[in-house]
C-alpha positions in Angstrom: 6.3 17.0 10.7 7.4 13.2 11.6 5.6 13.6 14.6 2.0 14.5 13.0 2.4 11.0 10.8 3.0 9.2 14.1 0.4 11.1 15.7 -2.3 10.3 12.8 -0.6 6.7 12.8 -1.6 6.0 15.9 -5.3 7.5 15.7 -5.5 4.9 13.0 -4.6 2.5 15.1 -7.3 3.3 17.8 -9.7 3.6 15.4 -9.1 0.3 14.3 -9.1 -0.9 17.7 -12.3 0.6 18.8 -14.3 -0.3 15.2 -12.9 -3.5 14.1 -14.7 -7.2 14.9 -13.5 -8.5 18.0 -12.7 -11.7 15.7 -10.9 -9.8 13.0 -8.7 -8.6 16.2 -7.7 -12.1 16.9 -6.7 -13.1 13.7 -4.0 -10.0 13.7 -1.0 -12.1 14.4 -1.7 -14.8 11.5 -2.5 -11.8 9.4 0.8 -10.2 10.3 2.9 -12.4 10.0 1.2 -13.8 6.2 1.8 -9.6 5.3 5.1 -10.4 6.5 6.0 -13.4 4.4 4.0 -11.7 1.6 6.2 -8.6 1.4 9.9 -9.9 2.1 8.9 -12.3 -0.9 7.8 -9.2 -3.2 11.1 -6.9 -2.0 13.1 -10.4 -3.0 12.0 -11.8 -5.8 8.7 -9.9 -6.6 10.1 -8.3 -10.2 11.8 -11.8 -11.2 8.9 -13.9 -10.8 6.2 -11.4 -11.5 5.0 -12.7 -15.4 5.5 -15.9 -13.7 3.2 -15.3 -10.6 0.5 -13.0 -13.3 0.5 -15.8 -15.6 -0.4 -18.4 -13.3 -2.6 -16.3 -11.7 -4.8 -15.8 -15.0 -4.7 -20.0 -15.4 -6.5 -20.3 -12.3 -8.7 -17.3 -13.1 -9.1 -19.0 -16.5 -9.8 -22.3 -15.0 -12.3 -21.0 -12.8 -14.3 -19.3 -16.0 -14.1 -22.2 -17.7 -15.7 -24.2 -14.9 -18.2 -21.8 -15.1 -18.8 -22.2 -18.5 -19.1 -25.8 -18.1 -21.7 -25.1 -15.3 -23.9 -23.2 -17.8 -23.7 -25.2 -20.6 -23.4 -28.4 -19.7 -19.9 -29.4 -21.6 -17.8 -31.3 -19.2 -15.4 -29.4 -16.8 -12.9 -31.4 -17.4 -12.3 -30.4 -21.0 -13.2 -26.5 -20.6 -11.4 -25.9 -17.3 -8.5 -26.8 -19.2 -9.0 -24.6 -22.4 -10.1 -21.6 -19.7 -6.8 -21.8 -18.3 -4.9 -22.0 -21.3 -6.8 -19.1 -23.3 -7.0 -16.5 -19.8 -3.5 -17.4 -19.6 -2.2 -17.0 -22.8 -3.9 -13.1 -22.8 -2.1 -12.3 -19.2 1.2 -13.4 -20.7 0.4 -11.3 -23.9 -0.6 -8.3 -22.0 1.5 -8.6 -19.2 3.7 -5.2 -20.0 -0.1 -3.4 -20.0 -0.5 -4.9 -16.2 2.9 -3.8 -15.2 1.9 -0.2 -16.4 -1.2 -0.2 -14.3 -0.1 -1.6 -11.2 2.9 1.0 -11.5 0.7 3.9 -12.2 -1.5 2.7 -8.7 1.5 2.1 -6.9 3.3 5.8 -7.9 0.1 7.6 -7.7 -0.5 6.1 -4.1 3.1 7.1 -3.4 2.6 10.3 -4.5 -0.6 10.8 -2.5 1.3 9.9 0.5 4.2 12.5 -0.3 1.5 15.2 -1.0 -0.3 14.3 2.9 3.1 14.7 4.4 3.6 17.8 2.9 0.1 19.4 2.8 -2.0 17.7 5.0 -0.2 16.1 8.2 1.1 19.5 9.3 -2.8 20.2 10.3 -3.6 17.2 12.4 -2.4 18.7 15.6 -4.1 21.8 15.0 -7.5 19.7 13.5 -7.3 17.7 17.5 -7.5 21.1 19.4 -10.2 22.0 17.4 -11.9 19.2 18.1 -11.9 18.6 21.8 -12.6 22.7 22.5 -15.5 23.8 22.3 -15.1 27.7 21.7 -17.5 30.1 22.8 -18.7 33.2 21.2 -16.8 35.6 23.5 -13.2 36.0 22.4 -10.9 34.9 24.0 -12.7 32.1 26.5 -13.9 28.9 25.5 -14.5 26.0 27.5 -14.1 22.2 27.9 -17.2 20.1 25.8 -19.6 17.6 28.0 -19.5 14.6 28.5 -21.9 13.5 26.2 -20.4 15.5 23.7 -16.5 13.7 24.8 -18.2 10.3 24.1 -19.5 10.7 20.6 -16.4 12.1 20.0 -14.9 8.8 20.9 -17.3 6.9 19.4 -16.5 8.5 15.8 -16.3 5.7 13.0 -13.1 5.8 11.2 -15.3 7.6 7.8 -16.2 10.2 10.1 -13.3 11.2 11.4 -11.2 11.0 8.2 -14.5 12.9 6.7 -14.0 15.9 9.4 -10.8 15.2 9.6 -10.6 16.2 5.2 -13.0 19.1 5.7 -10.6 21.3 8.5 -8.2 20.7 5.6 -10.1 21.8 3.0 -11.0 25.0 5.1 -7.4 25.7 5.7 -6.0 24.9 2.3 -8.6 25.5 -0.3 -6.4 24.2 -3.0 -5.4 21.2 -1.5 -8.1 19.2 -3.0 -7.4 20.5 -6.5 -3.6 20.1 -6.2 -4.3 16.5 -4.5 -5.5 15.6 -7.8 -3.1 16.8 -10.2 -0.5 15.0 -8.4 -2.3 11.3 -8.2 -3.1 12.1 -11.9 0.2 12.9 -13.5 1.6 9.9 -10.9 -0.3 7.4 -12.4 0.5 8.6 -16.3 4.0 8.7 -15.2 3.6 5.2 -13.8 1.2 4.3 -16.8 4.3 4.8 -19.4 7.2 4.0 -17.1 5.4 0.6 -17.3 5.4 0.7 -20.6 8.3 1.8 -21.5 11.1 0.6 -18.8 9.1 -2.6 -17.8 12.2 -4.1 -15.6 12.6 -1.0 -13.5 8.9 -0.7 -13.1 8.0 -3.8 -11.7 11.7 -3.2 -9.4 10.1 0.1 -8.2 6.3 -0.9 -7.8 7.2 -4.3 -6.1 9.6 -2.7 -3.6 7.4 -0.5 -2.7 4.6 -3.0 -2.2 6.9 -5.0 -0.3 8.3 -2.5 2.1 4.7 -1.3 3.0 3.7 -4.6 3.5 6.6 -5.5 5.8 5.7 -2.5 7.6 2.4 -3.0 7.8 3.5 -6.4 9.3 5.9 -5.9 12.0 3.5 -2.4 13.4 1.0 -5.4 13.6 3.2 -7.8 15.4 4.8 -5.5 17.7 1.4 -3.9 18.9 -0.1 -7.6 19.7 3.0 -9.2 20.7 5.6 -6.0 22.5 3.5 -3.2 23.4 6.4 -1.7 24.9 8.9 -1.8 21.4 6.3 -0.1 19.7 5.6 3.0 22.1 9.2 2.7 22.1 9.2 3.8 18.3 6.3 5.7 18.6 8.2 7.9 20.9 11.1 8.1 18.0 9.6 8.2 14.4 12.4 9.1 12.7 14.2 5.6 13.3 10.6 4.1 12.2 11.6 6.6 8.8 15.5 4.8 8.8 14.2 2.2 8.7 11.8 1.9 6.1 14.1 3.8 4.1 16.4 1.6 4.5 14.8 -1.8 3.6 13.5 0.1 0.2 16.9 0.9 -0.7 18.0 -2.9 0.3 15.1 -3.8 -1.8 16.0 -2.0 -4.9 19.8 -2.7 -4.9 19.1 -6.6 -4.4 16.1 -6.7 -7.2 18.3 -4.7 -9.6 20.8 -7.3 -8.9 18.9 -10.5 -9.1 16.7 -9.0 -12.7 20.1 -8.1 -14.2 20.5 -9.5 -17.6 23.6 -12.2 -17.4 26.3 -10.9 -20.2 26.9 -12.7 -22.6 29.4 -14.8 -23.7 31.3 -14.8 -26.4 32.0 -18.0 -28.6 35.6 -18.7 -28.6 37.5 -18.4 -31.6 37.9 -22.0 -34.1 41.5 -20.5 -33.8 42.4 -20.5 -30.9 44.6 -22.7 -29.5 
């Protein structure tokens, strides 16, 4: 099973490589490495500083409206920037346990969808390839290899298409996978929806962990295929230390967030009395 999520990791990857801009290419290390910074600073202090960071985040969204405004209307910028940012913040601080519900419920349901393509739909990759680069012929039991032409387009297949065919072979195999598929990401993202709501510290603990640790590894895949080719065939060869180790750096991240969001105890006054 690990070795169909390496295997359709690293049709991914070629996809990308043989669709993406030749300028978005270059820019993979600066991208990698801001995905890097990005992340360890969510699996660190993503759940402390999250009202913080949404707050300020719906000032400047605030600020920009009210510039907007001003651009309309004529009032000066100055003076409705200002109010913008106060008034759009005020509502993100307000509303800020709705927010944490929703990004939980996306981050859970996304989770969830992953799980349920481990389970359901990786194990048919392998068989989905054969398929694809055979060309059986109507007598049983022969079949035969398909033409060049035919070994180019097959190349050439966007990254839609081949997830597209990729989705129907499933669907012909499974005809209840698309049905299930969407019970699951439903009843994530209401389980995320009031787990936001309801336990708001362990929430944004879980969602921003989980952000952060697929943002790390989104990171260093990207860094070692651009800067050590060699270390990362190395660990495409063994994906279940690529599965240590993301497992790993989730657990750091939720033991070390639980930590640093624990609620100080308090102390009691001491007694007039005592001496």
């Amino acid at each position: 099973m690990t070795e169909d999520i390496a295997s359709i990791l690293e049709q991914a990857r070629i996809l990308v490589l043989q669709h993406a801009p030749a300028d978005l290419l270059k820019e993979a290390v600066p991208f990698g490495i801001v995905c890097l910074l990005a992340g360890i600073g969510l699996s660190v202090l993503g759940a402390k500083l999250s009202r913080f960071g949404m707050t300020g985040g719906f000032a400047v969204l605030g600020a920009y409206i009210g510039v907007f405004f001003a651009r309309e209307t004529g009032f000066p910028a100055l003076v409705c920037a200002p109010i913008g940012a106060v008034m759009i913040g005020v509502i993100g601080y307000q509303t800020f346990k709705l927010w944490v519900g929703l990004v939980a419920a996306l981050v859970l349901s996304s989770a969830a969808l992953g799980i349920f393509g481990y389970q359901r739909v990786a194990p048919h990759y392998d068989e989905f390839e054969q398929t694809a680069t055979v060309s059986v012929v109507e007598a049983p039991g022969s079949f035969m290899l398909p033409s060049p032409e035919q070994q180019q387009v097959y190349r050439e297949r966007s990254p839609s298409q081949w997830a597209k065919e990729f989705w129907n072979f499933v669907t012909q195999k499974d005809a209840n996978v698309e049905r299930n598929g969407r019970a699951v990401v439903l009843a994530a993202m209401v389980t995320g929806l009031c787990l936001g709501v309801l336990a708001m510290r362990w929430a944004l603990i879980l969602s921003t962990s989980l952000l952060g640790t697929a943002l790390v590894t989104t990171a260093i895949a990207t860094l070692l295929t651009h800067s050590v080719p060699r270390s990362y065939e190395a660990f495409q060869h063994n994906p279940s230390l690529i599965g240590i180790g993301i497992g790993a750096f989730l657990v750091f991240s939720l033991v070390l967030q639980t930590l640093l969001t624990r609620k100080a105890p308090e102390v009691k006054a001491e007694s007039a009395a005592k001496s």
